[in-house]
KOLMI-242338 format. One record per residue (C-alpha): residue in one letter; x, y, z. Coordinates in steps of 0.5 Angstrom, whole numbers, plus 2048, in hexadecimal, padded with zeros to 3 digits. Layout:
% residues N
+---------+-----+-----+-----+
: residuo :  xx :  yy :  zz :
+---------+-----+-----+-----+
:       A :   X :   Y :   Z :
...
+---------+-----+-----+-----+
END
This chain:
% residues 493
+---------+-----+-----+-----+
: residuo :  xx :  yy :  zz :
+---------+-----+-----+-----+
:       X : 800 : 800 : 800 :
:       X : 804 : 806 : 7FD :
:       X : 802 : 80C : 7FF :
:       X : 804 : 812 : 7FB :
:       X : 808 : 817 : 800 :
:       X : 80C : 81E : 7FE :
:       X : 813 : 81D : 7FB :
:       X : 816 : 81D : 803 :
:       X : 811 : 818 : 806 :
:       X : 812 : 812 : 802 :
:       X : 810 : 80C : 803 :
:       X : 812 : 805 : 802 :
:       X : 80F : 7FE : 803 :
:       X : 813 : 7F8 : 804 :
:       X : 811 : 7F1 : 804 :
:       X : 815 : 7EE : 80A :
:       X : 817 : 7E7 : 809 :
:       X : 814 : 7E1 : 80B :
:       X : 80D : 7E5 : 80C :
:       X : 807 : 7E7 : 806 :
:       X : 807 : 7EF : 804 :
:       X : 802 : 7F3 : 806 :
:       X : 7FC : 7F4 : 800 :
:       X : 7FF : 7F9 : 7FA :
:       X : 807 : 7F8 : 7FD :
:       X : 80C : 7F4 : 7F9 :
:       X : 813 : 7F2 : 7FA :
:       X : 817 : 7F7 : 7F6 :
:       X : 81C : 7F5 : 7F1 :
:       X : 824 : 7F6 : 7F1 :
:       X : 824 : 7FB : 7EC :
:       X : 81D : 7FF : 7EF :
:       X : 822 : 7FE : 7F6 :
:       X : 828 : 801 : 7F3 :
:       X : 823 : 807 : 7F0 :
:       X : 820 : 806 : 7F6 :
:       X : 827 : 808 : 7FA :
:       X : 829 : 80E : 7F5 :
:       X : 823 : 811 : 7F6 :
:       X : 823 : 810 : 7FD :
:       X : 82A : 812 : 7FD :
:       X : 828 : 81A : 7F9 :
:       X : 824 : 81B : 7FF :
:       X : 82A : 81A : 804 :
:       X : 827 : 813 : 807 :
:       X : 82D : 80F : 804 :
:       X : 82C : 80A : 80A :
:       X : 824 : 809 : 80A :
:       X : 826 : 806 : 803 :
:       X : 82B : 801 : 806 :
:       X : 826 : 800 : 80C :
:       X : 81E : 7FC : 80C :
:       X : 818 : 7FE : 80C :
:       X : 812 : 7FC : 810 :
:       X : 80C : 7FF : 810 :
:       X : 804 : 7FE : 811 :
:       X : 7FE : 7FE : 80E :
:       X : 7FD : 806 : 80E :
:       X : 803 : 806 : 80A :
:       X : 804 : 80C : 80E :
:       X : 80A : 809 : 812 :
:       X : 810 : 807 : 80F :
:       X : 816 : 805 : 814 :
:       X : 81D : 804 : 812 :
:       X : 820 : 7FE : 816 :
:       X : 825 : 7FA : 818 :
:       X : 824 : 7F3 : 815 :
:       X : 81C : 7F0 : 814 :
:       X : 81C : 7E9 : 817 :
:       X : 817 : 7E3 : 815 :
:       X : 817 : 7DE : 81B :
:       X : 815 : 7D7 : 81A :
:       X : 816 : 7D4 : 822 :
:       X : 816 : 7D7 : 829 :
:       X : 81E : 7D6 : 829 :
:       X : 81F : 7DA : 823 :
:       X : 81C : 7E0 : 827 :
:       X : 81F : 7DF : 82D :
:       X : 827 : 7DE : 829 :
:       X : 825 : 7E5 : 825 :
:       X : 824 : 7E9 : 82D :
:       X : 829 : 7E6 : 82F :
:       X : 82E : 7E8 : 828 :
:       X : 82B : 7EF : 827 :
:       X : 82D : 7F4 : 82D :
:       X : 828 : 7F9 : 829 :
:       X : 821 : 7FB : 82A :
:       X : 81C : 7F6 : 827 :
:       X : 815 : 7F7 : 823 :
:       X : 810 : 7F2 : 822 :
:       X : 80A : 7F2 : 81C :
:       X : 804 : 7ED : 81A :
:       X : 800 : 7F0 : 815 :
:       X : 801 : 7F6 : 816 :
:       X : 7FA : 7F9 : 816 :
:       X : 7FC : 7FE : 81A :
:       X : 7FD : 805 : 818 :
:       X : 801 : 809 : 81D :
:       X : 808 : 805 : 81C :
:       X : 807 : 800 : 821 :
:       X : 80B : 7FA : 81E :
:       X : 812 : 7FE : 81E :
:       X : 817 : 803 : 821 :
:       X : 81D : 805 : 81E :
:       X : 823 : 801 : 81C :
:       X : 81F : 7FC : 820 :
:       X : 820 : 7F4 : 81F :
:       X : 818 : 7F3 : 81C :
:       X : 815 : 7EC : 81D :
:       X : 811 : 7EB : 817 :
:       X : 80C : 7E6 : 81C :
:       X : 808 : 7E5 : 815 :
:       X : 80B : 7DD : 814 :
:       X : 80B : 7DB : 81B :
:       X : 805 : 7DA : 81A :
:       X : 804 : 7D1 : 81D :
:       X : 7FD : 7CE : 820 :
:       X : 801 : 7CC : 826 :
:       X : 7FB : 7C8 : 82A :
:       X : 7F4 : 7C6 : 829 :
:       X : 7EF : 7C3 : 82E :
:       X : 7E8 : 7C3 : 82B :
:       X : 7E6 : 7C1 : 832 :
:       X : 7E9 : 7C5 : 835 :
:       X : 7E6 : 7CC : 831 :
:       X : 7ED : 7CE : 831 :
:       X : 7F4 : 7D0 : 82B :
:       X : 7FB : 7D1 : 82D :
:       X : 7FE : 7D4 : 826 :
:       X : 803 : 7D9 : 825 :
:       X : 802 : 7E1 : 824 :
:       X : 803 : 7E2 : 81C :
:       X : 7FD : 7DE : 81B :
:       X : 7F7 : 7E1 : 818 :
:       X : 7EF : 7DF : 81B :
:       X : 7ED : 7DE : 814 :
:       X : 7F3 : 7D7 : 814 :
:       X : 7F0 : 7D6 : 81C :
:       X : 7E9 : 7D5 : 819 :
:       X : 7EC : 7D1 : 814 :
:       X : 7EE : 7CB : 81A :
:       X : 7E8 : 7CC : 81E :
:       X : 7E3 : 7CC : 819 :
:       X : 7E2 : 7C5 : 819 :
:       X : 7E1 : 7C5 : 820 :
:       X : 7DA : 7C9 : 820 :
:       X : 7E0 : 7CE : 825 :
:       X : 7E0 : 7D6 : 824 :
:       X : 7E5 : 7DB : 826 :
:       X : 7E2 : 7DE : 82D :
:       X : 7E4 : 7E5 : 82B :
:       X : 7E9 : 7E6 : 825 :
:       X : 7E9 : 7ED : 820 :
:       X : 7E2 : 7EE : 81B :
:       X : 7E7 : 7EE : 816 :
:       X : 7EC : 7E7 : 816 :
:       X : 7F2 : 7E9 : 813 :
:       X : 7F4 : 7EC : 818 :
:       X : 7FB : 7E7 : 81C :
:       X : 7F9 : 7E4 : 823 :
:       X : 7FF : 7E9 : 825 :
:       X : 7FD : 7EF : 823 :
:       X : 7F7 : 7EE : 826 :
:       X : 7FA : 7EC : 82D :
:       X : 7FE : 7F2 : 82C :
:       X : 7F9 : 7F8 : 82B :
:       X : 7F4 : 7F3 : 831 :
:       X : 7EF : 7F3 : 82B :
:       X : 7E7 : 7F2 : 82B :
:       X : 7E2 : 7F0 : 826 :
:       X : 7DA : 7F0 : 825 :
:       X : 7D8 : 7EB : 82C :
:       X : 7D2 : 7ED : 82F :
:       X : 7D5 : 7EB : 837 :
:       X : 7DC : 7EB : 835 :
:       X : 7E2 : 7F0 : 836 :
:       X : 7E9 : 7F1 : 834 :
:       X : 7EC : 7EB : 831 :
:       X : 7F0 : 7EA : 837 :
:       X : 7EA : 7E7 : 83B :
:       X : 7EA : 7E0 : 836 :
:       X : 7F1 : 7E0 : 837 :
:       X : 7F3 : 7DA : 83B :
:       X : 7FB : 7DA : 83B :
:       X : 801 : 7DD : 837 :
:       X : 809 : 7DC : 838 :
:       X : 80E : 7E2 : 836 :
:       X : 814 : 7E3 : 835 :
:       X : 817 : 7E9 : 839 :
:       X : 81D : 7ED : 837 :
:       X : 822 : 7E9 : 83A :
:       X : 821 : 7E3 : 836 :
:       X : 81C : 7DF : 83B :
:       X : 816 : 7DC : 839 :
:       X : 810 : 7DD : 83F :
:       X : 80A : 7DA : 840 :
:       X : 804 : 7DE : 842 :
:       X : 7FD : 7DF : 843 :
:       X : 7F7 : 7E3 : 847 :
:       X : 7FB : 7DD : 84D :
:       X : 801 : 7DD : 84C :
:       X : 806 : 7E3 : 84A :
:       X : 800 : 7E7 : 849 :
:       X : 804 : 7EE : 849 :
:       X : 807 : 7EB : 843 :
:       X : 801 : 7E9 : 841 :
:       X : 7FC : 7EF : 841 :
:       X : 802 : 7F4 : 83F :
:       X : 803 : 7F0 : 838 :
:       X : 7FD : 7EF : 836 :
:       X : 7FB : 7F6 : 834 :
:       X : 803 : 7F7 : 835 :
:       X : 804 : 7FA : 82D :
:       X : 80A : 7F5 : 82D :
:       X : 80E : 7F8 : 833 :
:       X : 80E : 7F3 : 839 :
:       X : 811 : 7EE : 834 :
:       X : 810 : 7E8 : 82E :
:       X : 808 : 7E4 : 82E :
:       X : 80B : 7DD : 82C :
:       X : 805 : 7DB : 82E :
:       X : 7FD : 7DB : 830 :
:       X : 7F8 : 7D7 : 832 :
:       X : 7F1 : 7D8 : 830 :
:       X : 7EA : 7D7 : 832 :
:       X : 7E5 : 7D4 : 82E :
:       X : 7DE : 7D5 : 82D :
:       X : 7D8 : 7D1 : 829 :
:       X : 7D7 : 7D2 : 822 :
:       X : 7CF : 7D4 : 820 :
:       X : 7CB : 7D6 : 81B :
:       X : 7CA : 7DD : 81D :
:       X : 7C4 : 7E1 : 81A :
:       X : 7C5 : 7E9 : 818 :
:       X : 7C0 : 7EE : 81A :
:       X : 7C0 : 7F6 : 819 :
:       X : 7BC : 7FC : 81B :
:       X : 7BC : 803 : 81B :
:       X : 7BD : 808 : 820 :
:       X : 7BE : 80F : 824 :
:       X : 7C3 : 80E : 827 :
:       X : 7C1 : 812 : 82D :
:       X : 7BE : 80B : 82E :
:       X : 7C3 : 806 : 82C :
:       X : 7C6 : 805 : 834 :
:       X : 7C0 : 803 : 836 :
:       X : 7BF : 7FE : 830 :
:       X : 7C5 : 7FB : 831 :
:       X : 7C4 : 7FA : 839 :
:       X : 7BE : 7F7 : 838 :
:       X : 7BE : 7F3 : 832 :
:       X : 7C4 : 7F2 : 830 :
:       X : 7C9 : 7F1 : 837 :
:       X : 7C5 : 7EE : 83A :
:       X : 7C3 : 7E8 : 834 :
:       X : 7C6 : 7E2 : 836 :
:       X : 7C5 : 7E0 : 82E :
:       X : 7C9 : 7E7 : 82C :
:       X : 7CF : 7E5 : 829 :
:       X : 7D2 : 7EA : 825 :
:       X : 7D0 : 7F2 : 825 :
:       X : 7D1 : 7F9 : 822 :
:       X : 7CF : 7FF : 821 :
:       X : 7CF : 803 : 81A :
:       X : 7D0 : 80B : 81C :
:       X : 7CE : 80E : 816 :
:       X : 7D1 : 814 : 814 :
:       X : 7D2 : 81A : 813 :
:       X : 7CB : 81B : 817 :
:       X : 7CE : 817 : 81D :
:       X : 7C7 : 816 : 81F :
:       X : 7C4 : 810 : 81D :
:       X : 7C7 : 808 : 81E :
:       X : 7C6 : 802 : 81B :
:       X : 7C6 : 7FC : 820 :
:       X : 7C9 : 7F6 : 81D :
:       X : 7C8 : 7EF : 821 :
:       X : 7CA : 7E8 : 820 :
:       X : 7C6 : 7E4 : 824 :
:       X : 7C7 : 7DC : 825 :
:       X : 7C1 : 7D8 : 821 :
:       X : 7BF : 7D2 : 81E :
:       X : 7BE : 7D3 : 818 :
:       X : 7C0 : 7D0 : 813 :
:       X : 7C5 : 7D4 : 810 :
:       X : 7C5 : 7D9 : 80A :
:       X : 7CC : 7D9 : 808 :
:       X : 7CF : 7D3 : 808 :
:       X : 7D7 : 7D4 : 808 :
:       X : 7D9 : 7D3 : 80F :
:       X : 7DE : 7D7 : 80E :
:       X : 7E0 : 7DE : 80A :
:       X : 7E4 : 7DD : 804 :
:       X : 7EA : 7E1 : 803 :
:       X : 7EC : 7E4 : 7FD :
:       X : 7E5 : 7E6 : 7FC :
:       X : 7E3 : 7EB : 7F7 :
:       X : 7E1 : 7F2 : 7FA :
:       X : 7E1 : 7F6 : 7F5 :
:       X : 7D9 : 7F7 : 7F6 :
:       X : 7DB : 7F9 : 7FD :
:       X : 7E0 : 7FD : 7FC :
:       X : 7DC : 801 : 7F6 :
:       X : 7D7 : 803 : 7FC :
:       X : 7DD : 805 : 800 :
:       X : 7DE : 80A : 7FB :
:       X : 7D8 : 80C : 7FA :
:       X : 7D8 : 80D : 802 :
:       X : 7DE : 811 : 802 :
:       X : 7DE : 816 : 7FA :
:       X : 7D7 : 817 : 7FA :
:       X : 7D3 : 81D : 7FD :
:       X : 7CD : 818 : 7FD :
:       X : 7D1 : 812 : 7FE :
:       X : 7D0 : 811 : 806 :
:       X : 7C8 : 813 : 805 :
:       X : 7C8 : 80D : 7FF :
:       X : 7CB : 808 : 805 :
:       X : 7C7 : 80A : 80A :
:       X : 7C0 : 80A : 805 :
:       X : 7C1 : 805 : 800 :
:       X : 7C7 : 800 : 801 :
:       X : 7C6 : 7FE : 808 :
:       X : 7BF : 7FD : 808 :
:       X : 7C0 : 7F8 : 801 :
:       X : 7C5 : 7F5 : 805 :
:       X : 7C2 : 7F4 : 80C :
:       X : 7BB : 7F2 : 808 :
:       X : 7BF : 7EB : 807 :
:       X : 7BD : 7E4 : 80B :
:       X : 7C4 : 7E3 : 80E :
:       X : 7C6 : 7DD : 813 :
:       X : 7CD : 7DC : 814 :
:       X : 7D2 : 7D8 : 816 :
:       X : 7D6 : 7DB : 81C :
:       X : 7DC : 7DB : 819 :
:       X : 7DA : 7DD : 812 :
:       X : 7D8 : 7E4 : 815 :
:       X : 7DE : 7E4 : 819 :
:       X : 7E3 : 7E2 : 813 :
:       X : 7E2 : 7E9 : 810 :
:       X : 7E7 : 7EA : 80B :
:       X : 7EB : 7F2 : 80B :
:       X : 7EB : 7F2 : 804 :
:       X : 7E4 : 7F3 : 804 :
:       X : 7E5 : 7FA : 806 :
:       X : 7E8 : 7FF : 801 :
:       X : 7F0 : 7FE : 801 :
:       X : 7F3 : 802 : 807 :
:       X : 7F8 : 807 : 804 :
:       X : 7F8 : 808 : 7FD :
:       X : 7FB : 80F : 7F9 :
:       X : 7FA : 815 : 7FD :
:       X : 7F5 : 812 : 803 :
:       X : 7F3 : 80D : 808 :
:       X : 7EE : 809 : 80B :
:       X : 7F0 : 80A : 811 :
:       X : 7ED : 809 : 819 :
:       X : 7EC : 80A : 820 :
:       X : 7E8 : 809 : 825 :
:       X : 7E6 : 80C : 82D :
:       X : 7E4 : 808 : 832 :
:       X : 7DE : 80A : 837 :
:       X : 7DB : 808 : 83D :
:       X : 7D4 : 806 : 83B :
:       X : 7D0 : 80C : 83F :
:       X : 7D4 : 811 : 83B :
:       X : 7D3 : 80F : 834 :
:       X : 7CD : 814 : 832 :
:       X : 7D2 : 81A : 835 :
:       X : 7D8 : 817 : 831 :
:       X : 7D4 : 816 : 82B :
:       X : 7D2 : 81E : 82B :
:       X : 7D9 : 820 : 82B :
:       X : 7DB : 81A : 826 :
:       X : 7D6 : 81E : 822 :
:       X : 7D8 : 825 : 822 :
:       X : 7E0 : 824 : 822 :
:       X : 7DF : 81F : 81C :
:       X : 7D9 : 824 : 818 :
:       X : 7DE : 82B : 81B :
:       X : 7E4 : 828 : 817 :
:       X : 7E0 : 824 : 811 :
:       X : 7E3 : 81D : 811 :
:       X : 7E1 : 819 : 80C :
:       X : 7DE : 814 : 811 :
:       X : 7DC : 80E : 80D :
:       X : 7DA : 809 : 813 :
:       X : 7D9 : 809 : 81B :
:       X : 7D8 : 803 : 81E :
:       X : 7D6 : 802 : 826 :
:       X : 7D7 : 7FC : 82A :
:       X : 7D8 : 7FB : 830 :
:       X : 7DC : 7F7 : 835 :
:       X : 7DD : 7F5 : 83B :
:       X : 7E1 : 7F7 : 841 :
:       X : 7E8 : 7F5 : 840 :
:       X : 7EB : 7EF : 845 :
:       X : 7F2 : 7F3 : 847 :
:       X : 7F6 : 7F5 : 841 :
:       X : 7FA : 7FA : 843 :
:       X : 7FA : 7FE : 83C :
:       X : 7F2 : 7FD : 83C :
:       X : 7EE : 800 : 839 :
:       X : 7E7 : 7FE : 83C :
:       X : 7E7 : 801 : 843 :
:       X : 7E0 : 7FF : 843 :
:       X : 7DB : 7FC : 83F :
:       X : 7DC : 801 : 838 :
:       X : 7D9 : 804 : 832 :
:       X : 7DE : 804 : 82D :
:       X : 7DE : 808 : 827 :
:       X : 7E2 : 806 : 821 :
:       X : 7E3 : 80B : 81C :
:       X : 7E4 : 809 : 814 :
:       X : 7E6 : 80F : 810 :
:       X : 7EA : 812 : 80A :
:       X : 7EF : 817 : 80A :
:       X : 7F4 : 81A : 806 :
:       X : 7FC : 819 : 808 :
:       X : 7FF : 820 : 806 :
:       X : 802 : 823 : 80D :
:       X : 7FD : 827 : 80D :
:       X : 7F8 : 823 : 80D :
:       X : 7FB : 81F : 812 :
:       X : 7FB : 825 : 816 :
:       X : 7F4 : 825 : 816 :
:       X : 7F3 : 81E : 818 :
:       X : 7F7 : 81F : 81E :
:       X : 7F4 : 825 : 821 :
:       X : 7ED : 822 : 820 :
:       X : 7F0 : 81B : 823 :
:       X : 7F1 : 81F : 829 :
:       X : 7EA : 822 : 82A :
:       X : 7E8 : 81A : 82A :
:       X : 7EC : 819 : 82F :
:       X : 7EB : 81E : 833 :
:       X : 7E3 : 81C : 833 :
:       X : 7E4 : 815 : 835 :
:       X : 7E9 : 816 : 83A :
:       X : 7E5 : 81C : 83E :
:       X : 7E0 : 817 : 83E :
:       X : 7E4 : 811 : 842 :
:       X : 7E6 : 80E : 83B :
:       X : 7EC : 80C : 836 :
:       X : 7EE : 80C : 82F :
:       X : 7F1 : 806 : 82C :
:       X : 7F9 : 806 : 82B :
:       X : 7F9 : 802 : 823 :
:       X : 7F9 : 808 : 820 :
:       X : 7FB : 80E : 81E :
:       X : 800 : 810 : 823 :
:       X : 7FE : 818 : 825 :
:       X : 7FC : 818 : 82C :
:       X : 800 : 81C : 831 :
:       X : 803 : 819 : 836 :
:       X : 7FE : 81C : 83B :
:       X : 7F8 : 819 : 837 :
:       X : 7FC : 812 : 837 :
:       X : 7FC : 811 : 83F :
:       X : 7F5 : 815 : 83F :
:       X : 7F2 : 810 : 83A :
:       X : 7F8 : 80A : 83E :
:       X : 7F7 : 80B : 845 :
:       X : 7FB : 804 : 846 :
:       X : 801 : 806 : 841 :
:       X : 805 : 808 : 848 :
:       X : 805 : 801 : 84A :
:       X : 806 : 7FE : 843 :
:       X : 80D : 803 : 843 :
:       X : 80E : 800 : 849 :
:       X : 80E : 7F8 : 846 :
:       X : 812 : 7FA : 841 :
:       X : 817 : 7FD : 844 :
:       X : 818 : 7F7 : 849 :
:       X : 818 : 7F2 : 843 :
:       X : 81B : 7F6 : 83E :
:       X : 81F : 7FB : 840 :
:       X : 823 : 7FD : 83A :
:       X : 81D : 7FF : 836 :
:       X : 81E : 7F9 : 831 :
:       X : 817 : 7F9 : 82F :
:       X : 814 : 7FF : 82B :
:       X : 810 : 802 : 826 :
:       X : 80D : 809 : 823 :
:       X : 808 : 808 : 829 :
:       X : 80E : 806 : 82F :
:       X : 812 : 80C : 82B :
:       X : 80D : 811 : 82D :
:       X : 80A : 80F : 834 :
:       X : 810 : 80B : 838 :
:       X : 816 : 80E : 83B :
:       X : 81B : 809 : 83E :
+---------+-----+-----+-----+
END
């Protein structure tokens, strides 16, 4: 994903060995290298020439790095620690938009290969595998099964790993951060040890890598609770929404056959939902692939994005025309298939001159209706081409020490679309800074995937628990070793 960027910011993507490229990137040639390096050398970088590059699905991010590493076994991450006395980054899939997965002249660990189903009992409703794993690869194991993942991301071609490292969450009605369905993980730490840990056992280590970015050490593994696969019917309705919270307490919270829910916020309005519940049933089903196809054409999907997104009118059409087309279809189906969603459906996230970008703010449940006014007037203030705004809810997180859940939330996610020319980028900062402000003032978060523009004051007012993360850190990795663009920004040794 080439973003075009003025002559002195240019952007490079480089496939790393051993690991797939990101969709639009591709491994350049000897003679593009050597051009490569001229050009870079006329700009006065000679040595970003000679160096790799890493960068994430925003293609905003490129980070010279020292060497990229693609390991197979434990031994060979714990040989690297022990050989490389610099800093040491650590990527999955690399959906993150803020630089997450690398720091200067850093050893980056491409996880993206090590990628193995280490344990699987049935009977048990339980997974061990390692961290570059993808959900989508899970669900191809446990499907046969009649097994589900019990949390998981609403898009599965996200690494188990990543989404450790972010404490991700999904659509689970009665659930909360991914950390809740997570049985057990081993690490290894700075110096080269490899530990075990659970909510029971080194529990520290426990809440402060989940959720951690990446800087308390490497997850080798991670094992993972199951839950049943069944037909779920999908419903929809539409509404104020001044009357959502209580729907949502009443009809959905409180259903013990809701198993997957969100809310569509329409911009740019802000006022209206549309509430979207899958509901375990008997039903026979109406889409019988168990699982959701990769490789899928979206071209439908991604026209209507566009539409959504270049039109004046676009959004009106969505919310009057092709929506309720869509929700006027019969739909049962299987668990995993609603779960399986596929990112390529959405339309590709940087591209010449813009990204589809997203952030996300976490607040307490009974302060939706006060966030949602201040999300509307900043968003209309500063005319953001807001695409979509997905609510969900999640329970209160169990202990992490990065949580983002202090209490059971609300969150908003936001899907937007933006121009990349420093001004531009400007602009998203100042407005990112108001949201923050809303949410925090209200008791709530921001989520740290993104676009690294926060202050210092509004992370620890956002991460109260980031005192107590530094002080693990210090004590497990009191070099600095494990950095990203996010650690470089937060953390002073």
């Amino acid at each position: 994903m080439t973003a075009a960027l003025p002559m002195r910011s240019v952007v490079v993507h480089c496939h790393a060995p051993g690991g797939s490229s990101l969709p639009g990137t591709s491994t350049l040639s000897m003679p593009a290298r050597r051009r490569l390096a001229l050009a870079l050398a006329s700009l006065g970088l000679p040595a970003l020439a000679r160096q790799p590059l890493v960068n994430d699905a925003s293609g905003l991010n490129p980070v010279s790095v020292d060497r990229i590493l693609a390991p197979r076994t434990v031994d060979e991450i714990v040989a690297a620690l022990r050989a490389h006395p610099g800093p040491v980054s650590i990527g999955g899939a690399r959906y993150s938009m803020g630089g997450q997965i690398a720091s200067a002249k850093s050893l980056h660990l491409d996880m993206r290969g090590f990628d193995r189903v280490l344990r699987f009992v049935p009977r048990e409703r339980s997974i061990t595998v390692q961290p570059g794993i993808t959900w989508r690869r899970i669900q191809a194991v446990i499907d046969p099964h009649d097994l589900a993942l019990q949390i998981m991301q609403s898009y599965a071609d996200f690494s188990v790993g990543g989404s450790l490292g972010v404490n991700a969450h999904g659509r689970y009605v009665g659930q909360g951060p991914l950390v809740s369905s997570v049985q057990a993980i081993r690490l290894v730490l700075a110096d080269g040890s490899l530990v075990d840990a659970s909510p029971t056992r080194n529990s520290e280590l426990f809440y402060g890598a989940i959720g951690g970015y990446g800087g308390i050490g490497v997850i080798v593994e991670a094992t993972l609770r199951l839950a049943d696969n069944t037909p779920l019917e999908r419903r929809s309705q539409i509404m104020p929404l001044s009357v959502y919270r209580h729907f949502f307490a009443t009809r959905i919270g409180s259903d013990p056959n809701a198993i997957m829910h969100n809310a569509t916020l329409y911009p740019d309005d802000y006022r209206l939902v549309r509430a979207v519940t899958f509901s375990r049933s008997r039903r026979a089903v109406t889409l019988p692939s168990r699982l959701a196809a990769t490789g899928g054409d979206y071209r439908t999907e991604r026209l209507l994005r566009e539409v959504a997104t270049q039109w004046s009118l676009g959004k009106a059409m969505r919310r009057r025309i092709f929506e309720p087309l869509f929700y006027s279809l019969d739909a049962v189906e299987w668990r995993n298939h609603q779960a399986g969603l596929d990112i390529q459906s959405l339309a590709p996230l940087a591209s010449a001159g813009s990204i589809y970008a997203l952030q996300e703010y976490f607040v307490p449940v009974d302060a939706m209706e006060r966030f949602a006014d201040g999300l509307r007037t900043v968003l209309r203030r500063h005319r953001v081409n807001v695409i979509n705004v997905s609510i969900r809810h999640a329970h209160k997180d169990p202990g992490t020490l990065l949580a983002w859940a202090r209490t059971d939330v609300f969150a908003f996610v936001l899907y937007y679309h933006q121009q990349i020319a420093q001004r531009d980028r400007d602009a998203v900062r100042a407005w990112t800074r108001e949201l923050i402000d809303a949410a925090t003032v209200l008791g709530g978060a921001y989520y740290l995937p993104y676009q690294i523009v926060a202050t210092p004051a509004q992370f620890h007012a956002a991460y109260p628990g980031a005192g107590r993360f530094f002080a693990l850190k210090r004590r497990v990795d009191p070099t600095n070793r494990f950095r990203n663009k996010l650690w470089d920004a937060y953390y002073t040794p």
